[in-house]
VMD Tcl script that draws the C-alpha trace (Angstrom):
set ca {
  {-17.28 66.63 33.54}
  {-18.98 64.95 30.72}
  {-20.99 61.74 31.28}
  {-20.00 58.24 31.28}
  {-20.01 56.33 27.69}
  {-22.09 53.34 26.97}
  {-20.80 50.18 25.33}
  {-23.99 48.52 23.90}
  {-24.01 44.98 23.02}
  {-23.72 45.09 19.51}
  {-20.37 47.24 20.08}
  {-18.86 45.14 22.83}
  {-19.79 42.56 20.09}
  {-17.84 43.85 17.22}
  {-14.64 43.23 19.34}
  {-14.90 40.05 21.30}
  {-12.51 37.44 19.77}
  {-11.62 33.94 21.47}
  {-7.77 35.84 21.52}
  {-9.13 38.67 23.33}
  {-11.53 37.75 25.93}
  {-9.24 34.24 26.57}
  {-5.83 36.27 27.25}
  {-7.58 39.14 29.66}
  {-8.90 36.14 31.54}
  {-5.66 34.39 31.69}
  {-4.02 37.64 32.57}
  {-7.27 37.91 35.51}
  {-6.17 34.28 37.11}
  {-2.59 34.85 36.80}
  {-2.97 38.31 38.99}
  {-5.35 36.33 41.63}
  {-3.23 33.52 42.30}
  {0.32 35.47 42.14}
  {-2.15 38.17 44.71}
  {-2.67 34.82 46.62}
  {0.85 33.52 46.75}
  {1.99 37.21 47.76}
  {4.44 36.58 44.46}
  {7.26 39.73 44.43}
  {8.53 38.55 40.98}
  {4.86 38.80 39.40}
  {3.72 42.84 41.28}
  {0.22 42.86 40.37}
  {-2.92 44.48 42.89}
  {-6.07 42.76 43.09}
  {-9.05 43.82 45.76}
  {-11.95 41.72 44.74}
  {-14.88 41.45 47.90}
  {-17.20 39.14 47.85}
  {-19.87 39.51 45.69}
  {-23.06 40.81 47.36}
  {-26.12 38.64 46.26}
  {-29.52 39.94 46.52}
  {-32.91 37.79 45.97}
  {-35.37 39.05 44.44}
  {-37.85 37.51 45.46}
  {-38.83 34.02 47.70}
  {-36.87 31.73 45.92}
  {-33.05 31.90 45.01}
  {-33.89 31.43 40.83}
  {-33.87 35.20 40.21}
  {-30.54 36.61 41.86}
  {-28.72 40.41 41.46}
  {-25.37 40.02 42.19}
  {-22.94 42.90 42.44}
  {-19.33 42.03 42.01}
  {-16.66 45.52 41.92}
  {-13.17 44.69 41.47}
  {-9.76 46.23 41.43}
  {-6.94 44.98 39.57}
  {-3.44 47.01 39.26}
  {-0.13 46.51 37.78}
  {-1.70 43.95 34.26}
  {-1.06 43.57 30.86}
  {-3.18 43.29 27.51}
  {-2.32 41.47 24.65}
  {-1.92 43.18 21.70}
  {-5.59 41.66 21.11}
  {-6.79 44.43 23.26}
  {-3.97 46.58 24.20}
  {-5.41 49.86 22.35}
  {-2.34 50.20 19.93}
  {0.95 49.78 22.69}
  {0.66 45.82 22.13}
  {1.00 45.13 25.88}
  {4.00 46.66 26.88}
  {2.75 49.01 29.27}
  {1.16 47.99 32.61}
  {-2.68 49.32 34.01}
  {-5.13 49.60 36.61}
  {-8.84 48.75 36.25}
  {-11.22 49.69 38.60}
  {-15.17 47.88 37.61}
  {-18.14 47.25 39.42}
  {-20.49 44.27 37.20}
  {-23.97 44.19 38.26}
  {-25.05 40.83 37.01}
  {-28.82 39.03 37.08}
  {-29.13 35.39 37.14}
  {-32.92 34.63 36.16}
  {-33.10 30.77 35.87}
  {-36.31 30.56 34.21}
  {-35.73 32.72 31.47}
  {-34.01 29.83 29.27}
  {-38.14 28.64 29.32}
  {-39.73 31.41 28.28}
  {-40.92 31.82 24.64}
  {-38.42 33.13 23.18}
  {-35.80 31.56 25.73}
  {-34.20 34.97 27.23}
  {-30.21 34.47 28.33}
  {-30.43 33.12 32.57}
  {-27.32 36.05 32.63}
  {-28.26 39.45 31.75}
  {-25.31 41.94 33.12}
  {-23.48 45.41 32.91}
  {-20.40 46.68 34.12}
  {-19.05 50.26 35.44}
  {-15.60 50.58 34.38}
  {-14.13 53.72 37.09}
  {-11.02 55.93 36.29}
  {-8.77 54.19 38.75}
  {-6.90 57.26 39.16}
  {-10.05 59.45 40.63}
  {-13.01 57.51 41.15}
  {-15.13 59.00 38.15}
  {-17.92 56.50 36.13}
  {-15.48 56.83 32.56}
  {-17.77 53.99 31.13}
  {-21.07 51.51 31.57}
  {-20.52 48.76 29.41}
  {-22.96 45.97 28.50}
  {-21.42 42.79 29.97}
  {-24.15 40.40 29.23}
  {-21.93 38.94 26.51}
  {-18.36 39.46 28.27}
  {-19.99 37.14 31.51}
  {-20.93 34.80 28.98}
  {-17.54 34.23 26.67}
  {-15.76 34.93 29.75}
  {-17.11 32.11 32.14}
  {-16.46 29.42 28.68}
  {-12.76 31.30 28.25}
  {-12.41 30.48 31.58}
  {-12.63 27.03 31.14}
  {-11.10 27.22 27.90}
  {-7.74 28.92 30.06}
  {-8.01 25.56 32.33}
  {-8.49 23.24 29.71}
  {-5.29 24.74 28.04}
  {-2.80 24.07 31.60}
  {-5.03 21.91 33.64}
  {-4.85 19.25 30.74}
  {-2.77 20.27 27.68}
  {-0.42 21.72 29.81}
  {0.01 17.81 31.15}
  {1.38 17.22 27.82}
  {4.40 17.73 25.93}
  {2.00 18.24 22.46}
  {1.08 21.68 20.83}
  {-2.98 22.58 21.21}
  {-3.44 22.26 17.58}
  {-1.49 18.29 17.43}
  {-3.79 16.68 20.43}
  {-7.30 15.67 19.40}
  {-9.99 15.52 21.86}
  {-13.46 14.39 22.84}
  {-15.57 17.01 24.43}
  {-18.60 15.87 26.22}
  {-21.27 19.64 27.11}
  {-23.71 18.20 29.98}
  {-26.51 21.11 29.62}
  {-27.44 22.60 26.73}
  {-28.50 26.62 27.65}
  {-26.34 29.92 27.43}
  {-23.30 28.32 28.85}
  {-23.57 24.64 26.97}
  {-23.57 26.45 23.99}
  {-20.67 28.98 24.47}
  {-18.73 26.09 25.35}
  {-19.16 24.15 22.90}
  {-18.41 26.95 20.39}
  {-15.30 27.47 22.71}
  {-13.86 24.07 22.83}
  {-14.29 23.90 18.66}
  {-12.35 27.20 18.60}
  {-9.92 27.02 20.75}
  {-9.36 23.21 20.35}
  {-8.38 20.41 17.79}
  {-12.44 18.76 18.43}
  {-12.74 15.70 17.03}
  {-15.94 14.74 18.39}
  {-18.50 16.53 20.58}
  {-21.11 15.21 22.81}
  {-24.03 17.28 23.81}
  {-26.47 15.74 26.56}
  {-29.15 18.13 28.01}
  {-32.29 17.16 30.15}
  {-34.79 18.11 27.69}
  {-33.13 16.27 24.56}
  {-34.86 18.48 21.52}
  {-32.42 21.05 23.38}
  {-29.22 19.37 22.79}
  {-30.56 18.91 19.24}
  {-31.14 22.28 18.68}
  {-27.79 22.72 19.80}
  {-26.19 20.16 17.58}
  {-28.13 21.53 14.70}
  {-26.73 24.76 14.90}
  {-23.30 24.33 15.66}
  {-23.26 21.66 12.50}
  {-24.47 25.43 10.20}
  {-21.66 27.35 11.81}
  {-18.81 28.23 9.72}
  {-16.19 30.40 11.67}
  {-15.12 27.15 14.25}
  {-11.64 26.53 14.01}
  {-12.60 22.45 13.87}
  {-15.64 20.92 12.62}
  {-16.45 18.09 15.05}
  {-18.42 14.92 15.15}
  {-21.59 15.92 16.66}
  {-23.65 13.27 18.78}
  {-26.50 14.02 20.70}
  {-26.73 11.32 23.59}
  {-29.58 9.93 25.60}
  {-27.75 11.03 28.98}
  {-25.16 12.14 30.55}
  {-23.27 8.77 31.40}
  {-23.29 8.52 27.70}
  {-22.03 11.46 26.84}
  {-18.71 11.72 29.27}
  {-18.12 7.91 28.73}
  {-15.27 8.41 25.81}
  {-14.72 12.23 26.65}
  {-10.99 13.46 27.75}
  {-12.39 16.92 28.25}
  {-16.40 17.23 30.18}
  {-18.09 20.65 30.59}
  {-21.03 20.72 32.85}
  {-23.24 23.71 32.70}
  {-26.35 22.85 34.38}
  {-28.39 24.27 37.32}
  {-28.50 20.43 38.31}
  {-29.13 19.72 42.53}
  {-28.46 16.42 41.70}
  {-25.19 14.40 40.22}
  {-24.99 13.95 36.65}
  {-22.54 10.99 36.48}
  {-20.43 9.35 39.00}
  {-16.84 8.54 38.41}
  {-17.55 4.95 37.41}
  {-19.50 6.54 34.06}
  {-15.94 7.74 33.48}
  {-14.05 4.54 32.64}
  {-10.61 4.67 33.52}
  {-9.48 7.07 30.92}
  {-6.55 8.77 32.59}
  {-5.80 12.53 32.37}
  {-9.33 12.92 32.34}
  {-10.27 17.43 32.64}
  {-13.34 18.18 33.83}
  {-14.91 21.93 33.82}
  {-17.99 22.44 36.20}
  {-19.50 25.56 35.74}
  {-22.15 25.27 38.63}
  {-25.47 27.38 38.37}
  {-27.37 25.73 40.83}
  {-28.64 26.55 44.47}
  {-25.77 24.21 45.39}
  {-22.74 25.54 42.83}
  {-21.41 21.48 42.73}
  {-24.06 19.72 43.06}
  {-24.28 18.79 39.35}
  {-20.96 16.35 40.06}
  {-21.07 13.22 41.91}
  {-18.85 13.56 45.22}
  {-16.76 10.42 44.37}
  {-15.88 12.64 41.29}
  {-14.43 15.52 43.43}
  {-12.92 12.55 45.46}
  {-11.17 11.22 42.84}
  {-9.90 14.55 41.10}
  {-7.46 17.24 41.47}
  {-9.61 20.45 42.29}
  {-8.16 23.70 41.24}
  {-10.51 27.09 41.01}
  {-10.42 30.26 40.10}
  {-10.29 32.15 43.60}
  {-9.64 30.37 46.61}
  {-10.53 32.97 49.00}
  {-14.03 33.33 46.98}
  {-14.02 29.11 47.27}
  {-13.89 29.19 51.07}
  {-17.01 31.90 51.18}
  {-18.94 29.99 48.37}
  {-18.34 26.25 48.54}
  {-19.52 25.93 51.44}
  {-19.96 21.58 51.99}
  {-17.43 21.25 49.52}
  {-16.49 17.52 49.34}
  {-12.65 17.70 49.13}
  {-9.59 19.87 49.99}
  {-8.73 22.18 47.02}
  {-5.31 21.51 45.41}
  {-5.36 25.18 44.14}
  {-5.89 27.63 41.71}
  {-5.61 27.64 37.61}
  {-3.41 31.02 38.29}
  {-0.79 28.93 40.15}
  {-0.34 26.17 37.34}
  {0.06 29.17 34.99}
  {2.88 30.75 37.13}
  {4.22 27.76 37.49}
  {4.00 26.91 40.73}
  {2.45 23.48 40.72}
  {1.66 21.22 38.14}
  {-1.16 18.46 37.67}
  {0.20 14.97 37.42}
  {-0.03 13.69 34.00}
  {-2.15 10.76 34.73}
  {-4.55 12.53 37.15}
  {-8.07 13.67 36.55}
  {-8.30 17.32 36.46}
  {-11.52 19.16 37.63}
  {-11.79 23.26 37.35}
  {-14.36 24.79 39.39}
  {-15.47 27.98 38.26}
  {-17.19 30.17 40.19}
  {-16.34 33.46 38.14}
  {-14.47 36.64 39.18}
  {-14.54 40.28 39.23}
  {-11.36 40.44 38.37}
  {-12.31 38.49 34.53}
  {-14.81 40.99 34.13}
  {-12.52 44.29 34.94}
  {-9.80 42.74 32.46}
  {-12.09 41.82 29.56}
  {-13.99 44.73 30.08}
  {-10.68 47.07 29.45}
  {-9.60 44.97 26.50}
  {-12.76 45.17 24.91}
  {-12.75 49.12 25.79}
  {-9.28 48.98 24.56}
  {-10.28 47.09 21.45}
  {-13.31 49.89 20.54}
  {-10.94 52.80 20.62}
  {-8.37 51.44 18.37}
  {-11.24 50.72 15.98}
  {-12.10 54.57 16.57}
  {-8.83 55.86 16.21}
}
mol new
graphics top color blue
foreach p $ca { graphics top sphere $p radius 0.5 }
foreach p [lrange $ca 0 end-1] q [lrange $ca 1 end] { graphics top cylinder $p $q radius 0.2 }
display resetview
């Protein structure tokens, strides 16, 4: 037996497109909630434990988490289907081992708070076929996640193509994560204007400054770096918070009474919602990604859940139009064992 293969970074790099890494996620929910719903039209196999978190440590900043996953029975795009374009179905068997260092955004250089890799397993025997570098895949896949709830969550409310309906996006935090998803929403997203809002402001200017050089965003937004958060989400339809925040941003009177309102909360924190007011919550339609991973990690959560993003893609519910969505994402094991074989996928075509 020869040894597993390494992915570095700057290979897993080559490959990851907003196409790619979006449609194994979508692909990732879709199995969970169809899993959940114990669907026989939609025959896909998910085993996804909780994640195991160790601290390392006295305090809960520096975290290794180890998340293994199984899903069976999934299609690829032809993005990252390795040449078939889809049509035939597979199994993925991955193990990520992810570390969440909070600190590292202040160190000189900032560092990434996520550094992670990922075992990919033949699911047939067992055997290590692969160690990937997943740093980047946890990274686009978290904001693709969002990006994937933004699409049904909100667009899906509306009877307009992605590319007709303009939109304000409002990022509340500024790191890793504000930054993917900023560079998300402008690619994936008819942007019109962006607001950035981060606790220490030369942050969010840094930010702005950069996205304003970039040239491969599929819109070219407005950029306006505001003086808090209140400001920021005031005139946004769409609000992604990426903080490690114990304390509420905004409350749902900052929010006006804009109507089909989307909110993504990507919670970092010792307490994963605690960047969100509660009246928020109160006032929202909750959907995440895993409910059975909701009811081990949201503990104190302030509302009942109305589902998850998988079930508005199947089509089994739908948000009202007028309602204000809120996606919170926890992340799965299941996004990483999808992206991870499309991105595999991708690499061998590019080999072949």
């Amino acid at each position: 037996m020869s040894g597993p293969i390494y992915y570095g970074a700057e290979l897993v790099r080559r490959v990851l497109t907003w196409q790619l890494v979006n449609d194994a996620v979508e692909e990732a929910l879709k199995a969970v909630a169809a899993q959940s719903r114990n669907a026989p039209q939609l025959p896909y196999v998910v085993s996804q434990p909780m994640r195991s978190v160790t601290i390392a440590g006295t305090e809960r900043s520096q975290l290794l988490f180890t998340m293994p996953a199984y899903v069976g029975n999934y299609r690829l795009t032809a993005a990252g289907a390795a040449g078939d374009a889809g049509n035939a179905t597979r199994s993925t068997l991955a193990c990520k081992l992810v570390t969440s260092f909070r600190g590292n955004q202040e160190l000189q250089p900032p560092l990434p708070s996520i550094a992670a890799n990922i075992l990919l397993f033949n699911a047939g025997t067992g055997e290590i076929d692969a160690i990937m570098s997943g740093t980047d895949i946890t990274t686009w896949r978290t904001a693709a996640a969002s990006v994937v709830a933004t699409k049904y969550l909100y667009f899906g409310r509306f009877n307009a193509a992605i590319s007709e309906l303009p939109i304000k996006v409002a990022i509340i935090g500024c790191g890793t994560q504000g930054e993917i998803h900023a560079v998300a929403m402008c690619s994936n997203f008819k942007v019109e204007q962006l607001l950035l809002y981060n606790r220490t402001a030369t942050r969010a200017q840094q930010l702005a400054d950069k996205l304003r050089k970039m040239t491969n965003l599929q819109h070219t937004p407005e950029i306006i770096v505001c003086n808090s958060a209140r400001d920021a989400v005031r005139d946004a339809n769409v609000i992604c918070v990426a903080t490690f925040s114990r304390e509420p941003l905004f409350n749902a009177c900052d929010l006006g009474s804009k109507r089909g309102l989307h909110i993504n909360a990507v919670g970092a924190g010792e307490v994963a919602f605690g960047e969100v007011a509660t009246d928020v919550y109160q006032q929202s339609e909750v959907f995440v990604d895993s409910l059975a991973n909701a009811e081990h990690e949201l503990k104190g959560f302030p509302v009942c859940i109305a589902g998850e993003v998988g079930n508005v893609i199947n089509k089994d519910y739908k948000p009202e139009p007028t309602s204000m969505t809120l996606f919170q994402s926890m992340g799965m094991a299941s996004e990483d064992a999808c992206v991870a074989e499309a991105v595999r996928s991708a690499l061998l075509t590019i080999d072949s």
